[in-house]
SEKOLBA-649043 format. One record per atom (N, C-alpha, C): residue in three letters; y, z, x. Coordinates in steps of 0.02 Angstrom, whole numbers, padded with zeros to 5 digits, always signed. Layout:
N
ALAYZX;...
REM end
This chain:
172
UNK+17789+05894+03128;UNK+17861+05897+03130;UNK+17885+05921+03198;UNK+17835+05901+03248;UNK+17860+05930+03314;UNK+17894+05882+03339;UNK+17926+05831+03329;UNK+17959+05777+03343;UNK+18064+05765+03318;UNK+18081+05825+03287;UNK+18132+05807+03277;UNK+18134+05782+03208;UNK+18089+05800+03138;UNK+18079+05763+03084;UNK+18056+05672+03090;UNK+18029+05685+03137;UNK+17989+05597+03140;UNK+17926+05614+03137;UNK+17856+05570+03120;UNK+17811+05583+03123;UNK+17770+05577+03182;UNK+17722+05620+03210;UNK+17691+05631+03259;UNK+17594+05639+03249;UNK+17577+05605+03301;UNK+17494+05604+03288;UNK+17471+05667+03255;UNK+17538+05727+03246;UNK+17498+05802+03237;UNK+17522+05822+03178;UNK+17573+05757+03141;UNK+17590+05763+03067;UNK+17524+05759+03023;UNK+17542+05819+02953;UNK+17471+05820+02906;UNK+17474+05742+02872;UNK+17440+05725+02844;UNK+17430+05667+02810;UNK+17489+05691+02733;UNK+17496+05632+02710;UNK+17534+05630+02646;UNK+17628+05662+02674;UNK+17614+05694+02729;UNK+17697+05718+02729;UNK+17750+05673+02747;UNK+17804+05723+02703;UNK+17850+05624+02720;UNK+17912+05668+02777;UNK+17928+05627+02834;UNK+17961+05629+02868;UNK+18016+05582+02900;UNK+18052+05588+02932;UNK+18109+05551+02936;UNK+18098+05454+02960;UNK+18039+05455+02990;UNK+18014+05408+02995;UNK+17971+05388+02928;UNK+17933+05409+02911;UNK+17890+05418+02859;UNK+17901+05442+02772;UNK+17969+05422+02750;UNK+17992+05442+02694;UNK+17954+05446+02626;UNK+17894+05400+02627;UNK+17850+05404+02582;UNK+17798+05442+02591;UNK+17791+05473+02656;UNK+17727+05520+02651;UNK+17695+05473+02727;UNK+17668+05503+02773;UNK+17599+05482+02829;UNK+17569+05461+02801;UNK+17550+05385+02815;UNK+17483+05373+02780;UNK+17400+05378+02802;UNK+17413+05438+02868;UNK+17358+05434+02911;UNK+17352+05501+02921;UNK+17297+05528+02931;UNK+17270+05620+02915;UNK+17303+05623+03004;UNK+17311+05695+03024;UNK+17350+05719+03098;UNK+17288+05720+03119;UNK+17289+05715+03196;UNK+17225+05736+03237;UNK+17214+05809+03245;UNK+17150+05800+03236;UNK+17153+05901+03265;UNK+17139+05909+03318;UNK+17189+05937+03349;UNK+17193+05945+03422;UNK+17123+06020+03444;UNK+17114+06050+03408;UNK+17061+06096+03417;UNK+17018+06077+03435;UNK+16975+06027+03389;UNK+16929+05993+03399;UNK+16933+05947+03429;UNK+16986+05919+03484;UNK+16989+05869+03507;UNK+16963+05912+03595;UNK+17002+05972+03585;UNK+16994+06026+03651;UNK+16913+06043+03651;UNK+16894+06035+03596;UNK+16805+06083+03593;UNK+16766+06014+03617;UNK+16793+05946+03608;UNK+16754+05887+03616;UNK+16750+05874+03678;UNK+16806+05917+03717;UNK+16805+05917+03811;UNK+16765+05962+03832;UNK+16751+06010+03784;UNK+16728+06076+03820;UNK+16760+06132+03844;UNK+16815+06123+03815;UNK+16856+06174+03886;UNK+16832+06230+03866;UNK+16845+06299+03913;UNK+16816+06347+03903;UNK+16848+06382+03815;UNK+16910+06392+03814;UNK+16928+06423+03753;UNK+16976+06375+03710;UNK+17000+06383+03655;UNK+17042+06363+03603;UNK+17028+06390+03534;UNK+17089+06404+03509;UNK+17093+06428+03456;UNK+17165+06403+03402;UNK+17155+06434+03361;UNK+17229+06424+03332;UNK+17229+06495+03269;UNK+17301+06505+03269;UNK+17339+06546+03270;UNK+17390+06544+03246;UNK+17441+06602+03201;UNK+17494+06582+03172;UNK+17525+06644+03181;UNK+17613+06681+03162;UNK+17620+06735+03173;UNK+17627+06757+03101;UNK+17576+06725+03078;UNK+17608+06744+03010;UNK+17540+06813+02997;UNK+17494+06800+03082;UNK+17424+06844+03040;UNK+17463+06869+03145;UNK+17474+06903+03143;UNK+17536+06944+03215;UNK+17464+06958+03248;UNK+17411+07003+03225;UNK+17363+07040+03265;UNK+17321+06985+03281;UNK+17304+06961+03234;UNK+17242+06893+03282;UNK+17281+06836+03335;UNK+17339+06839+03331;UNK+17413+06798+03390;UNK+17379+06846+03442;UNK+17393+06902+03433;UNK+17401+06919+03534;UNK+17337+06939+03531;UNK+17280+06954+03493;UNK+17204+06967+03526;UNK+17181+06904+03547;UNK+17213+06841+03517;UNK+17185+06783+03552;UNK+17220+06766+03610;UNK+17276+06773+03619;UNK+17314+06763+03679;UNK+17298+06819+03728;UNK+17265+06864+03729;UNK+17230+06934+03764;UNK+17172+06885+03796;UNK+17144+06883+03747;UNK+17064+06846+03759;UNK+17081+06792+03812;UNK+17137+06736+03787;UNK+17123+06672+03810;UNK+17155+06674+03914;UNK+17198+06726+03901;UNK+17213+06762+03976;UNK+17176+06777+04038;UNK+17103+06837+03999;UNK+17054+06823+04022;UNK+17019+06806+04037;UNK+17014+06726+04001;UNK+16959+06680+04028;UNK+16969+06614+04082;UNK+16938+06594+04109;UNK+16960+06561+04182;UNK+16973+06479+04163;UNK+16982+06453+04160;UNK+16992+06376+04168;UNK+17065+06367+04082;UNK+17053+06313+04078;UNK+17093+06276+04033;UNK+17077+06329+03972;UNK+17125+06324+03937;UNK+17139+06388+03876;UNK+17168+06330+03830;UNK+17173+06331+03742;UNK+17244+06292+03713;UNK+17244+06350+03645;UNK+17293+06372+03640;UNK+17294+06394+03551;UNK+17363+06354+03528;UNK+17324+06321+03489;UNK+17366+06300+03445;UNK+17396+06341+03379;UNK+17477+06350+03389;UNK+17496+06395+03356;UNK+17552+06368+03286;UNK+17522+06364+03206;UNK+17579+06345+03174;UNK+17644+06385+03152;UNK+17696+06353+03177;UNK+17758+06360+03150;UNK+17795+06339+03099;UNK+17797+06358+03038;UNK+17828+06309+02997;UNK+17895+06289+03003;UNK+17929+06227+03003;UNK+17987+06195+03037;UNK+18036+06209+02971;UNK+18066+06274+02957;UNK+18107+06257+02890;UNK+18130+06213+02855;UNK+18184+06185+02927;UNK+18232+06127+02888;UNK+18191+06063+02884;UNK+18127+06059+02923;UNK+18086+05984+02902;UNK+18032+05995+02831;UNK+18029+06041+02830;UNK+17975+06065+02787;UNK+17999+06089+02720;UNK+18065+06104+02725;UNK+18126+06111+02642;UNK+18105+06173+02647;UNK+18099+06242+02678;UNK+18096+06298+02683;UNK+18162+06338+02686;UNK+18150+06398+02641;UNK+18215+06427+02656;UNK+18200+06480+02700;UNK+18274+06510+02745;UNK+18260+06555+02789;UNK+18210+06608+02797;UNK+18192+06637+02741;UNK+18155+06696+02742;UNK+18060+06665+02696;UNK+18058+06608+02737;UNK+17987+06570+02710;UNK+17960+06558+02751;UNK+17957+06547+02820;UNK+17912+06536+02859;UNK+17854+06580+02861;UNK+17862+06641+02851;UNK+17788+06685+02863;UNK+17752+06671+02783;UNK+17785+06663+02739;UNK+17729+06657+02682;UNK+17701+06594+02667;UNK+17739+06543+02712;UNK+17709+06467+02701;UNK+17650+06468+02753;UNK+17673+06493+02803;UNK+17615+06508+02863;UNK+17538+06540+02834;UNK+17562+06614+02790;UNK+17484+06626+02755;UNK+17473+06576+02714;UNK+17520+06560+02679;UNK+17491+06503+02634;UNK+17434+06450+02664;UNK+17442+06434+02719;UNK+17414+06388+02768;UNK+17356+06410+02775;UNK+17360+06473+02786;UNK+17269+06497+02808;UNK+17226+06507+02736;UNK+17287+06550+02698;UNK+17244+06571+02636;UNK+17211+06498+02610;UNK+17241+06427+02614;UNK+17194+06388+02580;UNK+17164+06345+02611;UNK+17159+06370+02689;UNK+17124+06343+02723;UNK+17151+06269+02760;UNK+17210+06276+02738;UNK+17248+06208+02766;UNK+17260+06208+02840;UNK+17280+06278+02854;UNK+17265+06288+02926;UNK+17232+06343+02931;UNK+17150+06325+02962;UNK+17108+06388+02973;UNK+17113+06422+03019;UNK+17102+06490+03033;UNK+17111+06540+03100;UNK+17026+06548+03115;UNK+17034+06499+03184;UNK+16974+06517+03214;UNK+16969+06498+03279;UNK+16911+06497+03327;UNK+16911+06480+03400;UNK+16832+06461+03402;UNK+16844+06418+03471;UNK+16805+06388+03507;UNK+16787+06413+03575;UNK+16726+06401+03585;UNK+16721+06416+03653;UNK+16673+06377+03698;UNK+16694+06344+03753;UNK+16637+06287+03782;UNK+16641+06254+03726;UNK+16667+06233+03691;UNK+16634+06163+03638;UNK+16597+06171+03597;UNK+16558+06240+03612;UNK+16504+06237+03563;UNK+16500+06316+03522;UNK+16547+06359+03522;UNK+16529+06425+03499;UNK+16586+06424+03458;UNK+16593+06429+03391;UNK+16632+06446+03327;UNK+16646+06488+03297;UNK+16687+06521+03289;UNK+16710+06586+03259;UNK+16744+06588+03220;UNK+16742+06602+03150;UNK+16789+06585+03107;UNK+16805+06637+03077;UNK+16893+06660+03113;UNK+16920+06713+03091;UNK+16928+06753+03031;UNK+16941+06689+02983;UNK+16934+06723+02909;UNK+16865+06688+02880;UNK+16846+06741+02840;UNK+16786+06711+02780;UNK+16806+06667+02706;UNK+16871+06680+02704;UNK+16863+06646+02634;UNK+16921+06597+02630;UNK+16923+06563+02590;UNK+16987+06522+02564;UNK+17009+06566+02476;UNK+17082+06579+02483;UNK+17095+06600+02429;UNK+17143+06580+02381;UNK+17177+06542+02403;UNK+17215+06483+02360;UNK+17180+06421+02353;UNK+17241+06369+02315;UNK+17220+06290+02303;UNK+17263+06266+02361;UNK+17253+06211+02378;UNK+17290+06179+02434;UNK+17384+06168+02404;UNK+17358+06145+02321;UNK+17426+06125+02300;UNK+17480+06177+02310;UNK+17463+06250+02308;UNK+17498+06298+02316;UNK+17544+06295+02382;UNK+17511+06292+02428;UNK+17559+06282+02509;UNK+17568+06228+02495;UNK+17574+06147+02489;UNK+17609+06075+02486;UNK+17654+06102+02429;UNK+17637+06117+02370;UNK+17693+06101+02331;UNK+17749+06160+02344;UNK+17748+06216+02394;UNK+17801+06253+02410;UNK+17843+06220+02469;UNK+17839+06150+02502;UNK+17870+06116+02555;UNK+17913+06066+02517;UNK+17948+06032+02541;UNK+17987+05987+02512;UNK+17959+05908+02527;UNK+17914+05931+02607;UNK+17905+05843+02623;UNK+17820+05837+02583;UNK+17793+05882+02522;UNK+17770+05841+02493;UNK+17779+05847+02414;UNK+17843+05856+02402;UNK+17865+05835+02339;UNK+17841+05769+02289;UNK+17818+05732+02318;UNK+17807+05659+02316;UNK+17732+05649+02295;UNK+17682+05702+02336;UNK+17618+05682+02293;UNK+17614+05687+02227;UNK+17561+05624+02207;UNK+17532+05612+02157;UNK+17468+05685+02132;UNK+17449+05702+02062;UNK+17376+05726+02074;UNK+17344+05714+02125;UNK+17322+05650+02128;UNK+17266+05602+02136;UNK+17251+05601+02213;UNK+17317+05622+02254;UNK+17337+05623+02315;UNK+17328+05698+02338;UNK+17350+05743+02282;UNK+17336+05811+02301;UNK+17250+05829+02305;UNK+17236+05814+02243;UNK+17164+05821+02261;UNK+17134+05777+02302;UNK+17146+05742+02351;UNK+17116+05716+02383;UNK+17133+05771+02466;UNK+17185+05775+02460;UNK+17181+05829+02522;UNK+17144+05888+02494;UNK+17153+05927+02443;UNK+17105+05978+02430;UNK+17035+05951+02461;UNK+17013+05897+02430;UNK+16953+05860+02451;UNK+16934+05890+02524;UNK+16964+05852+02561;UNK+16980+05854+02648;UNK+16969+05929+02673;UNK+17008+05976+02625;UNK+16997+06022+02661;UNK+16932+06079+02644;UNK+16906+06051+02604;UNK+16843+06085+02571;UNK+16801+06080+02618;UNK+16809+06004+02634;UNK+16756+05978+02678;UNK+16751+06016+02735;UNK+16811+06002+02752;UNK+16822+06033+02842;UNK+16823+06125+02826;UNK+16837+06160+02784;UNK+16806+06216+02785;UNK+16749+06226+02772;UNK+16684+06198+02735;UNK+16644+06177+02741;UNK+16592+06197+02809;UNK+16628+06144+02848;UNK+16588+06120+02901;UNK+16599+06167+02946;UNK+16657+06209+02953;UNK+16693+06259+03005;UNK+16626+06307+02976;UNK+16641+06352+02916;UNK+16570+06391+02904;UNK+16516+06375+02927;UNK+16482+06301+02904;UNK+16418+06288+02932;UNK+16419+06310+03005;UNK+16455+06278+03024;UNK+16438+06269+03129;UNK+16470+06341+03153;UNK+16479+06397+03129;UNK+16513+06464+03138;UNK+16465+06506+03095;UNK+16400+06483+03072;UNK+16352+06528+03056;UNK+16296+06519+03088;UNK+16291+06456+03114;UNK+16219+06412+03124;UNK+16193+06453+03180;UNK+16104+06463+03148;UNK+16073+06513+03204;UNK+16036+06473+03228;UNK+16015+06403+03227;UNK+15970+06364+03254;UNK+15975+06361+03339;UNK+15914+06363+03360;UNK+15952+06349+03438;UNK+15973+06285+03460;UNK+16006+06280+03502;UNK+16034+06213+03523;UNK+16089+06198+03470;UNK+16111+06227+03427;UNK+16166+06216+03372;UNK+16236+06267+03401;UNK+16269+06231+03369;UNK+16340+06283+03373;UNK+16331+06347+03332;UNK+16327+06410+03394;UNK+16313+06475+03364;UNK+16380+06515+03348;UNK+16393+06563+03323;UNK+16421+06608+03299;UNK+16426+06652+03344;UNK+16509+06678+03399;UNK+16529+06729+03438;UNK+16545+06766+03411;UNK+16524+06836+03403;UNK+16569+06884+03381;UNK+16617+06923+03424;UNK+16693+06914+03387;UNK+16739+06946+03406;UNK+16774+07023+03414;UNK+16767+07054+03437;UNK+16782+07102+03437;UNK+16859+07110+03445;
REM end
């Protein structure tokens, strides 16, 4: 919804927007992993809905020398059917179910994954927005699907002790 309520390569899949009234029919790119596929030295993402891991990553990413990105979610009220005093709980909502995870990259290859667990269902954050009023089950659990996976895989490659594998930084 960084577009003015039109849809953008960085819209989630299924959301419906002013272009898109029935829902995206195409999952958003992740720009994280699009930054870890260059290598750059850091990236992360970030929300203010979790305030202390915002500026220890923006601390961190200061310090380090070349290209930096944190990607930071904002929830867009009026695109998203939010009322004034909802942005910070749609925001945890985001992490708690893993819809948007808090974690970082480093060089491409070092994973850190801020939180350990997922503690909601996905339907919980979509069905508190307005632009996905419109999913089906069938549609919901299929992003649940999606994001199992991709939390999933964030754990695997943010534990992996093999060498030559994506290892595990610890953050201080």
């Amino acid at each position: 919804m960084n577009t003015g309520g039109q849809k953008s390569s960085a819209t989630p899949l299924y959301a419906s927007t002013g272009s898109t009234p029935a829902g995206k029919p195409s999952k958003k790119k992740n720009l994280v992993e699009i930054m870890a596929a260059h290598e750059i030295p850091y990236t992360a993402t970030a929300t203010p809905a979790h305030l202390a891991d915002l500026v220890r990553k923006v601390e961190k990413a200061k310090s380090i020398p070349g290209s930096r990105v944190i990607t930071v979610l904002i929830p867009c009220l009026a695109g998203w059917g939010l009322g004034d005093d909802e942005a910070i709980a749609s925001a945890r909502l985001a992490v708690d179910t893993g819809m948007f995870p808090l974690y970082e990259v480093e060089h491409g290859q070092c994973y850190t994954l801020n939180q350990t667990t997922k503690t909601r269902p996905v339907k919980d954050y979509l069905k508190a927005q307005k632009r996905y009023r419109h999913l089906t089950v069938e549609q919901l659990d299929e992003v649940q699907a999606s994001v199992d996976k991709s939390w999933a895989r964030l754990v695997k490659i943010s534990a992996s002790p093999e060498p030559g594998s994506m290892v595990n930084c610890q953050v201080s």
